[in-house]
py3Dmol code that shows the C-alpha trace and the ligand (Angstrom):
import py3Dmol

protein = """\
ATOM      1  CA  UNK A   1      78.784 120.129 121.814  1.00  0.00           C
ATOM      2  CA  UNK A   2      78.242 121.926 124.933  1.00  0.00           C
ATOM      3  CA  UNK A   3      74.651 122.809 125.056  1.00  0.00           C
ATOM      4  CA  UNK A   4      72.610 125.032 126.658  1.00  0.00           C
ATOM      5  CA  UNK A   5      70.567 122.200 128.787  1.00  0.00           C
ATOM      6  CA  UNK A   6      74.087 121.313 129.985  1.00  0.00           C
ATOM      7  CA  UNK A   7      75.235 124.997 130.928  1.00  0.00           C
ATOM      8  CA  UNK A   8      72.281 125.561 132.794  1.00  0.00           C
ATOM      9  CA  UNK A   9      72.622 122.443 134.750  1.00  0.00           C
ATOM     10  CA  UNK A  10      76.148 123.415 135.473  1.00  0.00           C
ATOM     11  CA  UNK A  11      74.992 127.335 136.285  1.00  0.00           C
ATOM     12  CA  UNK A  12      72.179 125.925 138.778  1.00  0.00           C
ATOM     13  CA  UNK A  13      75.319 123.695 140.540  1.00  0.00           C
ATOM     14  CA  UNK A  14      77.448 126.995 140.708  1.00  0.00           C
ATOM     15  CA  UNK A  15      74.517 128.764 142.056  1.00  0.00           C
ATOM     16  CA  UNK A  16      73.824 126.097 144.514  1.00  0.00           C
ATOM     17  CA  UNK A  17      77.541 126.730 145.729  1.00  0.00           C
ATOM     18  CA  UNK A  18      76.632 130.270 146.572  1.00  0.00           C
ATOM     19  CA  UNK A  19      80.392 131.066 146.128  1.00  0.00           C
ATOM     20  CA  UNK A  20      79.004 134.361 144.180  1.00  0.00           C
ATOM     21  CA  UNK A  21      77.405 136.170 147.302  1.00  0.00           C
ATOM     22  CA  UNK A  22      78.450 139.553 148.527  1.00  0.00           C
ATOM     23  CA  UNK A  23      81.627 139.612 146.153  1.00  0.00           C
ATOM     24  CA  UNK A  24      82.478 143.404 144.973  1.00  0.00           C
ATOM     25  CA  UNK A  25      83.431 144.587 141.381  1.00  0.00           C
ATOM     26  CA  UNK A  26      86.888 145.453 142.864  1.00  0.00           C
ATOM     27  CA  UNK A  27      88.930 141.845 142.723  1.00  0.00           C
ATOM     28  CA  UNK A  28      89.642 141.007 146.232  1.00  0.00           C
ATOM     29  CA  UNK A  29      93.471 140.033 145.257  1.00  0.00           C
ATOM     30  CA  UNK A  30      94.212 143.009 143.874  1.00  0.00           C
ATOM     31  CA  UNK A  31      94.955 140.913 140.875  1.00  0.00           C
ATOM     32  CA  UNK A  32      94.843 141.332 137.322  1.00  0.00           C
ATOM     33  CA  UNK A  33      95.844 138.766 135.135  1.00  0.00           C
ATOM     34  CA  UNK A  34      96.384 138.699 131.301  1.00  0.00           C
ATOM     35  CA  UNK A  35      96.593 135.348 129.851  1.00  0.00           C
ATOM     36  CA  UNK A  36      95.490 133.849 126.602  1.00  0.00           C
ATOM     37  CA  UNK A  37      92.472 132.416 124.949  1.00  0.00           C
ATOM     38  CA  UNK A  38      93.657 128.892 125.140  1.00  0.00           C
ATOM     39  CA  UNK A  39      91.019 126.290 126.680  1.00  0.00           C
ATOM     40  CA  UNK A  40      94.195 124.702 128.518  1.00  0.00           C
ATOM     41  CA  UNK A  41      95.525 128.002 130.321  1.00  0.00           C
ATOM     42  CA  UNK A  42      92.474 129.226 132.064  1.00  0.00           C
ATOM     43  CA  UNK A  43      93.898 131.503 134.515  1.00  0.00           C
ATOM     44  CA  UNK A  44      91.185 130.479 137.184  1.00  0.00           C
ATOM     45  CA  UNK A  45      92.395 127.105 136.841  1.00  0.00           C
ATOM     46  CA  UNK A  46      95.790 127.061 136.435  1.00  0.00           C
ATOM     47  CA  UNK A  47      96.606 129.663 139.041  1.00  0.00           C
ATOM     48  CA  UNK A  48      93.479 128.531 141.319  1.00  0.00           C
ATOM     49  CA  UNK A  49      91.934 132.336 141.380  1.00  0.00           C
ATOM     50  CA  UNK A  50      88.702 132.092 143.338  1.00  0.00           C
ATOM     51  CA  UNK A  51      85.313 133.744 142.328  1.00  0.00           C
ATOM     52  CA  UNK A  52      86.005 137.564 142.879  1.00  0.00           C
ATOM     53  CA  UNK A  53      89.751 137.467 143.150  1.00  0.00           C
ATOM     54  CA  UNK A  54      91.265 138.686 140.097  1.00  0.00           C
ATOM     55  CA  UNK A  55      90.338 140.601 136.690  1.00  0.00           C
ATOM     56  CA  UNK A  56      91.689 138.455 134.017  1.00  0.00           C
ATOM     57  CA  UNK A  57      92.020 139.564 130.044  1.00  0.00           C
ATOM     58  CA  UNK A  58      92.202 137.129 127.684  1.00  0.00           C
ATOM     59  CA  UNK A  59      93.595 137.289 123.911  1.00  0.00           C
ATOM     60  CA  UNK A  60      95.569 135.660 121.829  1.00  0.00           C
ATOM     61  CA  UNK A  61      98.651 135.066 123.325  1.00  0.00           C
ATOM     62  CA  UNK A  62      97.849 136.979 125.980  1.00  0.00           C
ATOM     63  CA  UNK A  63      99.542 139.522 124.701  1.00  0.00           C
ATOM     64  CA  UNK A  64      99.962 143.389 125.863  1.00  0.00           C
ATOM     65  CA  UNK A  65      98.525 144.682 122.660  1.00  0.00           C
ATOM     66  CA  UNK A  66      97.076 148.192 121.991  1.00  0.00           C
ATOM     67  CA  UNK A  67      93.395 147.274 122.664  1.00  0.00           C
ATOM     68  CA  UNK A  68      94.783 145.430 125.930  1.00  0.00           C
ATOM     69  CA  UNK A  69      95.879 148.577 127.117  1.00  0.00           C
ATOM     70  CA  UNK A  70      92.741 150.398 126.137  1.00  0.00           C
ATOM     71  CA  UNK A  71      90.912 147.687 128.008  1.00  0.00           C
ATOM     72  CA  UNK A  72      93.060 148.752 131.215  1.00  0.00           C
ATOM     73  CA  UNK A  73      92.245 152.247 130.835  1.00  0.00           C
ATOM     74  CA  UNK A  74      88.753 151.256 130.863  1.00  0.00           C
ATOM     75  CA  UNK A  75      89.102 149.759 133.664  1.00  0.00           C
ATOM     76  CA  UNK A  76      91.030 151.977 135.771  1.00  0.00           C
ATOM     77  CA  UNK A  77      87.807 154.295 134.321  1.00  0.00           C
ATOM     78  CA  UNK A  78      85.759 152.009 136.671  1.00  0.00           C
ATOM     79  CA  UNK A  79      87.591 151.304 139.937  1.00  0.00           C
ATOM     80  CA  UNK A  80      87.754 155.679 139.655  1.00  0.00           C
ATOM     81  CA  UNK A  81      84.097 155.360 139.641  1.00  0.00           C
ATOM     82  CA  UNK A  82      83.198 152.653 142.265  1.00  0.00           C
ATOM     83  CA  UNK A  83      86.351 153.624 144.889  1.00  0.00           C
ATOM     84  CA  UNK A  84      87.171 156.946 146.391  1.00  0.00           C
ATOM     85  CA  UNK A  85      90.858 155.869 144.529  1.00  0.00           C
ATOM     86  CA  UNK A  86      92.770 154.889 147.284  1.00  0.00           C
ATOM     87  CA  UNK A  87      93.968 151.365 147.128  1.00  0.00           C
ATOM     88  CA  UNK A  88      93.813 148.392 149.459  1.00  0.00           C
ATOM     89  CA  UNK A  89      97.184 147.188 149.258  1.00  0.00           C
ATOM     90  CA  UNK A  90      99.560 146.700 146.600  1.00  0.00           C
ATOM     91  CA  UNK A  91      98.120 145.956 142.795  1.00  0.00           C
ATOM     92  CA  UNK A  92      99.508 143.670 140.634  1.00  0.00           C
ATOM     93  CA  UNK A  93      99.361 142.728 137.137  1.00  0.00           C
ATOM     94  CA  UNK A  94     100.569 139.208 135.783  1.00  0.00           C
ATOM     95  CA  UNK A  95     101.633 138.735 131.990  1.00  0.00           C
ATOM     96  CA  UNK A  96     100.575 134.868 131.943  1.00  0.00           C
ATOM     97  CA  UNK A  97     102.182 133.181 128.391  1.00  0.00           C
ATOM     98  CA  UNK A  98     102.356 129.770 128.349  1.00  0.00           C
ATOM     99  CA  UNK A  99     104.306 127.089 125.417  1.00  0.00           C
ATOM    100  CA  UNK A 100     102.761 125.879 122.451  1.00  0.00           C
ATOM    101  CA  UNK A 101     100.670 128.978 122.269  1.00  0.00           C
ATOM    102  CA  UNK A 102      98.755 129.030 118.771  1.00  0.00           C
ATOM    103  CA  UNK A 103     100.312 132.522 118.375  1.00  0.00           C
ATOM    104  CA  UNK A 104     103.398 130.853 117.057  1.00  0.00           C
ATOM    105  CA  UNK A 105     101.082 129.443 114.074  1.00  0.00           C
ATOM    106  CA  UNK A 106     100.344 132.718 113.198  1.00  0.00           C
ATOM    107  CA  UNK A 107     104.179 134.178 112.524  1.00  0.00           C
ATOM    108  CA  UNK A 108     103.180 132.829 108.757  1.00  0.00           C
ATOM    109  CA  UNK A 109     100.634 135.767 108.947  1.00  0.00           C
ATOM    110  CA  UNK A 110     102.964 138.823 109.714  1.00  0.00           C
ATOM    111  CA  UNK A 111     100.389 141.231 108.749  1.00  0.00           C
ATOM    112  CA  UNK A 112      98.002 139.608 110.908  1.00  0.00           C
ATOM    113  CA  UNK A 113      99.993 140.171 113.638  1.00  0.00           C
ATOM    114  CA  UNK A 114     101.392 143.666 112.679  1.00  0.00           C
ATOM    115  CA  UNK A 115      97.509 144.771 112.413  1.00  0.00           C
ATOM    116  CA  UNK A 116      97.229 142.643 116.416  1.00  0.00           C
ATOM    117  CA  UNK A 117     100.423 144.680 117.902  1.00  0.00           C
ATOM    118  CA  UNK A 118      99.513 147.840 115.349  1.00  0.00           C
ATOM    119  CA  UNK A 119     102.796 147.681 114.576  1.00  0.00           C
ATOM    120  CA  UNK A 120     104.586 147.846 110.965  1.00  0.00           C
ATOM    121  CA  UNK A 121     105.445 144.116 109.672  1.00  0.00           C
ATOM    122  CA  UNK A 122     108.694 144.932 110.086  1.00  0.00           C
ATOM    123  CA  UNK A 123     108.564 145.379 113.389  1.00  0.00           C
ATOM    124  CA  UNK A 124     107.147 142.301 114.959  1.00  0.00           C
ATOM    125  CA  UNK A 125     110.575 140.869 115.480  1.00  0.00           C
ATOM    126  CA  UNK A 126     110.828 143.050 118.690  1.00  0.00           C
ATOM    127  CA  UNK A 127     106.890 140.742 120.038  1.00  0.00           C
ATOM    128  CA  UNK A 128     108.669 137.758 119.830  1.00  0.00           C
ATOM    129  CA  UNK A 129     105.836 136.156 118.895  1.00  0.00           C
ATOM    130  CA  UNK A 130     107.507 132.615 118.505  1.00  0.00           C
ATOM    131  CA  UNK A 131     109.143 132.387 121.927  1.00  0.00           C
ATOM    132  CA  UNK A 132     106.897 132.626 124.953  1.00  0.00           C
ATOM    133  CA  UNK A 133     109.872 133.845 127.354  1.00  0.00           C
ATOM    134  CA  UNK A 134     111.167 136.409 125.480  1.00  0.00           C
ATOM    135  CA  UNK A 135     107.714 137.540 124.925  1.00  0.00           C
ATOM    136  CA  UNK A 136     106.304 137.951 128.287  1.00  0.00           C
ATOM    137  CA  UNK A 137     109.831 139.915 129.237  1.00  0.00           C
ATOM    138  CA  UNK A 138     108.673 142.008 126.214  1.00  0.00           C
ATOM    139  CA  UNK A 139     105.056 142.437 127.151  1.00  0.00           C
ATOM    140  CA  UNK A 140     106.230 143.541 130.708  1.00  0.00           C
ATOM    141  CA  UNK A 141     108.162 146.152 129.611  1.00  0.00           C
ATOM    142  CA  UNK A 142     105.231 147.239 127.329  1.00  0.00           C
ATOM    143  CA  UNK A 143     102.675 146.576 130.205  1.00  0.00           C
ATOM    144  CA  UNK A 144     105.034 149.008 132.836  1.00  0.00           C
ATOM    145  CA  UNK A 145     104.786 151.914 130.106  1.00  0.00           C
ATOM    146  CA  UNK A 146     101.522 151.673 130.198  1.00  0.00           C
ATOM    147  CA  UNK A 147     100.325 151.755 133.958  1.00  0.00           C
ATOM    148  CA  UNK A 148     100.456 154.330 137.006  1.00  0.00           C
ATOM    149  CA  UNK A 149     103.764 154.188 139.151  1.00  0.00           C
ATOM    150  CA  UNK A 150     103.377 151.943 142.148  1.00  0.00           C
ATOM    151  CA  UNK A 151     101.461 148.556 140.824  1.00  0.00           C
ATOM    152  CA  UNK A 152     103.621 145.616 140.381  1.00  0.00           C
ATOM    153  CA  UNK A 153     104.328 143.632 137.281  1.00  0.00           C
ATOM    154  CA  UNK A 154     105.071 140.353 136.504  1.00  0.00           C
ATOM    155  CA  UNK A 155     105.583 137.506 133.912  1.00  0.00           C
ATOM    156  CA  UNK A 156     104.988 134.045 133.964  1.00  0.00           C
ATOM    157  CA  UNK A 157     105.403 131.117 131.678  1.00  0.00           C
ATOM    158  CA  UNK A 158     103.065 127.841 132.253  1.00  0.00           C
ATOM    159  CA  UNK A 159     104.270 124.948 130.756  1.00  0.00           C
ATOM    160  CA  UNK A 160     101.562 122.606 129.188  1.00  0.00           C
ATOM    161  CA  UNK A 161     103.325 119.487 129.560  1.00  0.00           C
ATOM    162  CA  UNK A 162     103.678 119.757 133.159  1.00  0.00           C
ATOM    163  CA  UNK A 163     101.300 122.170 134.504  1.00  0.00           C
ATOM    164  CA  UNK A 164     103.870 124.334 136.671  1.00  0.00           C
ATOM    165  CA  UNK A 165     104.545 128.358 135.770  1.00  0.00           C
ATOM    166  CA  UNK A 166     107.667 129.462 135.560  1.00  0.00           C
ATOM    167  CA  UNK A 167     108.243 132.998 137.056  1.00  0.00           C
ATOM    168  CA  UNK A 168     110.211 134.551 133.969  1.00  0.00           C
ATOM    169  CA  UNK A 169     109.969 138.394 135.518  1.00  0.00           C
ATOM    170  CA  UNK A 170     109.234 138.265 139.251  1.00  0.00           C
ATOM    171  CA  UNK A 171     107.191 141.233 140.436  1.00  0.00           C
ATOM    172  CA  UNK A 172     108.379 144.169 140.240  1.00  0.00           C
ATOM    173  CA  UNK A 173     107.249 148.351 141.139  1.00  0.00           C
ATOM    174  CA  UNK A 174     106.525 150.456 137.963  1.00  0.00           C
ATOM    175  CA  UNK A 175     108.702 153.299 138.540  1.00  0.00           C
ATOM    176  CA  UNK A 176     107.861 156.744 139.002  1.00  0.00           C
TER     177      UNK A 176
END
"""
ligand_1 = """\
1
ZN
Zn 98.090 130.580 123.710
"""
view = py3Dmol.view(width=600, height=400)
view.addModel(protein, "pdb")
view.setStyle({"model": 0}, {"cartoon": {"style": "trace"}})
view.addModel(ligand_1, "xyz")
view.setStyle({"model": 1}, {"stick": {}})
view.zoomTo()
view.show()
């Protein structure tokens, strides 16, 4: 394993780097980015964010679930408390799914997912929880019901075989 003798040798590296001084809460790329759990889709890596640059929520999937969007309105909680509320810029939010997601293992545990989306069992056709593209068009559709007018929203696929995203739903405005 990983141990704690190793992290901290790592940390002191990172600290050596200094790349952490004078960044601000707010990300400096007006980026947030929800992608999933998986050790090979790190959004930092795959997308090479720098320190500071973007939020990023991880789950399963990286899916636009209930508790994601709770964790947004948390969030928009704290840039209301740290900004006077006007923006730099234009905001976006990127939907990052990627294939051979572990999600698809866990269609053989609809009420799993049903409790995950909070949606009846019946329902989880419509998360297309098998097929990554049809799910990230899905979760940006969810995603734009659930944010102000004005930010952007995408969707991207990353392929694990060869590294490259594919942009499934190119940014777009949420509408009025
Ligand atoms: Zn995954």
């Amino acid at each position: 394993m990983i141990d704690t003798d190793e992290l901290t040798g790592r940390n002191a590296e990172f600290a050596d780097g200094g790349s952490f001084v004078g960044l601000g809460l707010m990300p400096s790329g007006s980026l947030t980015v929800i992608g999933c759990v998986d050790p090979r889709v790190d959004p930092s890596d795959v997308l090479a964010l720098r320190l500071g640059e973007a939020a990023v929520i991880r789950n399963v999937g990286g899916r636009v679930t209930p508790a994601t969007l709770r964790t947004l309105g948390m969030l928009s909680k704290v840039v209301r408390a740290r900004t006077d509320g006007s923006r730099r810029g234009d905001v976006h939010y990127a939907v990052l799914h990627h294939t051979d997601c572990g999600i698809t293992d866990l269609a053989a545990f609809p009420d799993l997912l049903a409790d995950y989306f909070e949606v009846p069992a019946g329902d989880l056709d419509a998360r297309a929880v098998t097929d990554p593209v049809a799910a990230v068009r899905v979760d940006v559709d969810v995603l734009k019901q659930g944010l102000p007018a004005g930010v952007f929203v995408s969707g991207l696929v990353y392929d694990v075989a060869t590294g490259l995203i594919d942009v499934v739903v190119p940014p777009a405005r949420v509408e009025a």
